[in-house]
C-alpha positions as CSV (number, residue, x, y, z in Angstrom):
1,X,3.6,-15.3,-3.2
2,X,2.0,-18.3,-1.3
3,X,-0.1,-16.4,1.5
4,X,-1.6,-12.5,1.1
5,X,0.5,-9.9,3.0
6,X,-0.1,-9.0,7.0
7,X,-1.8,-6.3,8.3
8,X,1.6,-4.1,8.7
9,X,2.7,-5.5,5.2
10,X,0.1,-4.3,3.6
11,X,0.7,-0.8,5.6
12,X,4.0,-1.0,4.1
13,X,2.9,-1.9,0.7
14,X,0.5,0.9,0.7
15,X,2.5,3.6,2.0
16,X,5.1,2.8,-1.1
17,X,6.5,6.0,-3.5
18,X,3.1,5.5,-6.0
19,X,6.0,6.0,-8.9
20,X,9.0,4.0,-7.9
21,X,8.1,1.6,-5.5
22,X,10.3,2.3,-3.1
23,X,9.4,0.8,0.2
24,X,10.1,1.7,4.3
25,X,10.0,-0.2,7.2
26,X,11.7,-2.7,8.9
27,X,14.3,-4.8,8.6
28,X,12.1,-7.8,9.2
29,X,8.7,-6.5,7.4
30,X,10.8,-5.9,4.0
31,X,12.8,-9.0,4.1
32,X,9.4,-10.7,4.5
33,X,8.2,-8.9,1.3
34,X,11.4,-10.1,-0.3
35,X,10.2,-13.5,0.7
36,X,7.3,-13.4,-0.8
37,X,8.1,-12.1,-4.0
38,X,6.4,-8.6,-3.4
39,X,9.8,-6.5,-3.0
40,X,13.1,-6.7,-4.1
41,X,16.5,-5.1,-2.6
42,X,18.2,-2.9,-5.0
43,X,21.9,-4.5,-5.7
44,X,23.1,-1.0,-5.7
45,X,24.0,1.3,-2.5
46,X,21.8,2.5,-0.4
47,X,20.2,-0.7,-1.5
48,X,16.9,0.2,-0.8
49,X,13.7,-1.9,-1.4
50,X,11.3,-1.6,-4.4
51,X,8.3,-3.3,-4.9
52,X,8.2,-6.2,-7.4
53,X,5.4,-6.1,-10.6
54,X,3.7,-8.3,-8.0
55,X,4.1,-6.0,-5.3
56,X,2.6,-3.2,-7.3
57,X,-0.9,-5.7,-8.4
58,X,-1.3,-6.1,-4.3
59,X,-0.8,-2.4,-4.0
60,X,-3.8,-1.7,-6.8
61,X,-5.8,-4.5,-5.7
62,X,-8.7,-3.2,-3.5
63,X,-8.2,-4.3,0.3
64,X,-10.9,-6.1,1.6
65,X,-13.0,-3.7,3.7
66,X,-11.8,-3.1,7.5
67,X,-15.0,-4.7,9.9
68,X,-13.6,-3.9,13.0
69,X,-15.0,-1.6,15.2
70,X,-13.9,2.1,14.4
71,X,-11.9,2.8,18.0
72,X,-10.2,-0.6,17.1
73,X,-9.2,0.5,13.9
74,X,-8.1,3.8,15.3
75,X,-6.2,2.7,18.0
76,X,-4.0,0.2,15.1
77,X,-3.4,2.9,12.9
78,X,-0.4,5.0,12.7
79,X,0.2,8.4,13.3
80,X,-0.9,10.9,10.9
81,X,2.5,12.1,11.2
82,X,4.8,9.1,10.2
83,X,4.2,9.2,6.3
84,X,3.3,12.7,4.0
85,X,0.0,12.8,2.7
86,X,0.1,11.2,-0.6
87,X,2.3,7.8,0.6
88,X,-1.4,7.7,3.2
89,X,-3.8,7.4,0.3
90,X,-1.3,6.4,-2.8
91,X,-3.5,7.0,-4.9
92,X,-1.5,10.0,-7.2
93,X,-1.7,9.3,-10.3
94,X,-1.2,11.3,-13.4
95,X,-3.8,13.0,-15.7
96,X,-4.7,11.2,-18.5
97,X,-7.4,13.6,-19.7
98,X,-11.3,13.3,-19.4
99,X,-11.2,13.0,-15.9
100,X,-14.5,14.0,-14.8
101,X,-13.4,16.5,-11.8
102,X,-9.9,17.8,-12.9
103,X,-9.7,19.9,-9.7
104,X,-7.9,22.6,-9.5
105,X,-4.8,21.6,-12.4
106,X,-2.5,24.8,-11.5
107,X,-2.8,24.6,-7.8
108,X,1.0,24.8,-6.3
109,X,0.1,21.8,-4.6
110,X,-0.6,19.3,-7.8
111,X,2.3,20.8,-9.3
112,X,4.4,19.9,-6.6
113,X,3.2,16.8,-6.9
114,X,3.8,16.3,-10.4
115,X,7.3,17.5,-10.0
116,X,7.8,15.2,-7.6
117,X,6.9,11.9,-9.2
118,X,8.3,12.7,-12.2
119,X,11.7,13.4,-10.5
120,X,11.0,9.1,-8.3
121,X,10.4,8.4,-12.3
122,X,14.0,9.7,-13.0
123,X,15.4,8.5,-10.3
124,X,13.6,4.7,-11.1
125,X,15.1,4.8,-14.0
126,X,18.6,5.6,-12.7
127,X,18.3,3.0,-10.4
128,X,16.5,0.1,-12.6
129,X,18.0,0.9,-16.4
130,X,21.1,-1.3,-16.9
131,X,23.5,1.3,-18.0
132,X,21.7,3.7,-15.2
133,X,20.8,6.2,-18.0
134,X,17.7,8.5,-16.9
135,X,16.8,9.6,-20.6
136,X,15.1,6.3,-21.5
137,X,12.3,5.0,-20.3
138,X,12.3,1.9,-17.8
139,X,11.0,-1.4,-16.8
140,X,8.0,0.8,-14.9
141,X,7.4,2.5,-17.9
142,X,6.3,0.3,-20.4
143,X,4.1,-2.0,-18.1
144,X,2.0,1.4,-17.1
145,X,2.3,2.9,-20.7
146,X,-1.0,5.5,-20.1
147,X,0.5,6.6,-16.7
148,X,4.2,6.9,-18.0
149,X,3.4,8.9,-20.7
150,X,1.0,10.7,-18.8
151,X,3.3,11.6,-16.2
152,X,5.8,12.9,-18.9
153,X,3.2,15.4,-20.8
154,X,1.8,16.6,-17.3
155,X,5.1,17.1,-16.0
156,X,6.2,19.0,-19.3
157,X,3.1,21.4,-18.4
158,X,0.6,20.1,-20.9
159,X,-2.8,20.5,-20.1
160,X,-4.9,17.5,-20.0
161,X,-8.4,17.3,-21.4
162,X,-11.4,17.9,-19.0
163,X,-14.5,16.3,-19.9
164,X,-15.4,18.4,-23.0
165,X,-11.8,18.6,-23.8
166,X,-9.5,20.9,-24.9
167,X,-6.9,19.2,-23.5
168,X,-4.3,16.1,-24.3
169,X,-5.7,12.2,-23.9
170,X,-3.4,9.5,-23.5
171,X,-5.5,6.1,-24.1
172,X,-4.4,2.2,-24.3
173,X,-4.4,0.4,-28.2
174,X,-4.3,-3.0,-29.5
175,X,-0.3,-2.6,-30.3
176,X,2.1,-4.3,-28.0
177,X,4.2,-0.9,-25.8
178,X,1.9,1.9,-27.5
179,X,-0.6,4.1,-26.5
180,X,-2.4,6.8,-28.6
181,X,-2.6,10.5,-27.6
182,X,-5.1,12.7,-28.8
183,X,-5.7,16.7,-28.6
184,X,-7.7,19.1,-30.0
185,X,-5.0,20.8,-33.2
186,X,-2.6,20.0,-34.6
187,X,-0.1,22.4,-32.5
188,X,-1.3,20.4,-29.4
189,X,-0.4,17.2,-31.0
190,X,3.0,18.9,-32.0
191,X,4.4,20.0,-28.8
192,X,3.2,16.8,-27.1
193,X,4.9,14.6,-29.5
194,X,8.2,17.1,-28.9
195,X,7.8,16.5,-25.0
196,X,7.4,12.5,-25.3
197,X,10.2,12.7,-27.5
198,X,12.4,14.5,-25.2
199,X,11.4,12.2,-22.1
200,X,12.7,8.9,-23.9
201,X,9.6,7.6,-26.0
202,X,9.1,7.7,-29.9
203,X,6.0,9.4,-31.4
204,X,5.0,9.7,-35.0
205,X,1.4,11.0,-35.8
206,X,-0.8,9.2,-37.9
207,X,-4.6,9.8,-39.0
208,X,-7.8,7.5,-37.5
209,X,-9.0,5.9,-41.1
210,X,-13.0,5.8,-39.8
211,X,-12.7,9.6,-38.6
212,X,-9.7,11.4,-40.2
213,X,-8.6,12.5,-36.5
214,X,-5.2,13.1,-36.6
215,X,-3.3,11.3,-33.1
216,X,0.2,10.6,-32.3
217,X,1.0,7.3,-31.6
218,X,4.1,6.9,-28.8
219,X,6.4,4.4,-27.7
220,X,9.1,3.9,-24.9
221,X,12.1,3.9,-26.8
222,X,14.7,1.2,-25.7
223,X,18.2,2.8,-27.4
């Protein structure tokens, strides 16, 4: 990318699927994204448009703040109308567990939401996977390993942990495509390592050697 995104690109960028990446717009704002490295077109029919590692970084990134007046802002944006709710904000992501304010976790409306992006995640992997094969994990997956498996334990109807627990936490490590999930028993640890298992990753459990905690460790499995 030589030169940060437009105005309307970055509208484009932000109102992206938060799972897949898939993009809408133009003819001329997507080829432009292509351009610049942030998109690419899918080789595959309906060849749609997914945003590019790259493409997701810009979408993260914080936008610098808007200083223009507010009826000038106003007047620029688009209707309320012309995306759902969640491609406005694109800020879904899934529970990891110790979020401070958990909301309401069985409200119709999260689980809808959860249904939804894990259904983009099967269909990314359809459409990105080689062989097309939605039982293993994909590109996506393994550069957002907290979120993936997230996403897969959430969407499985695991509870995630609120912040005194009693719930699942997914959490980074040191080793290379791994993350560590804990949970409060053993029969927590148990079904969550038979839900990663089913949704493509490996996980094994293993015990902390400072604390004697016992934690699965999980992996996006590649065959």
């Amino acid at each position: 990318m030589t030169r940060p995104p437009s105005a309307a690109q970055r509208r484009v960028i932000d109102a992206a699927d938060p799972v897949t990446g898939r993009l809408r717009g133009t003819r001329t704002q997507l080829a432009a994204l292509v351009r610049q490295g942030l998109a690419f077109r899918h080789p595959r029919p309906p060849h749609d448009h997914f945003l590019t590692p790259a493409g997701h970084r810009t979408r993260e990134a914080v936008p610098a703040p808007d200083t223009r007046p507010p009826e000038a802002a106003t007047a620029g944006a688009p209707a309320a109308a012309a995306e759902p709710p969640k491609a406005d904000t694109g800020v879904f992501a899934a529970r990891v567990g110790g979020e401070q304010d958990l909301g309401p976790a069985a409200a119709p409306a999260r689980a809808r939401e959860v249904h939804s992006a894990w259904q983009g995640l099967l269909e990314l992997r359809r459409m990105t996977n080689p062989d097309g094969n939605t039982d293993r994990p994909c590109g996506w997956e393994r550069t957002h390993l907290v979120r993936a498996a997230a996403l897969a334990l959430e969407a499985a109807g695991h509870r995630p942990a609120g912040p005194l627990g009693d719930g699942y936490r997914v959490r980074a490590t040191p080793q290379p495509e791994a993350v560590a999930v804990h949970g409060p028993d053993d029969t927590t640890l148990g079904a969550c390592a038979a839900t990663l298992e089913k949704a493509g990753w490996q996980a094994g459990e293993h015990t902390d050697p400072r604390t004697r905690a016992r934690y699965l460790l999980a992996s996006p499995r590649r065959v």
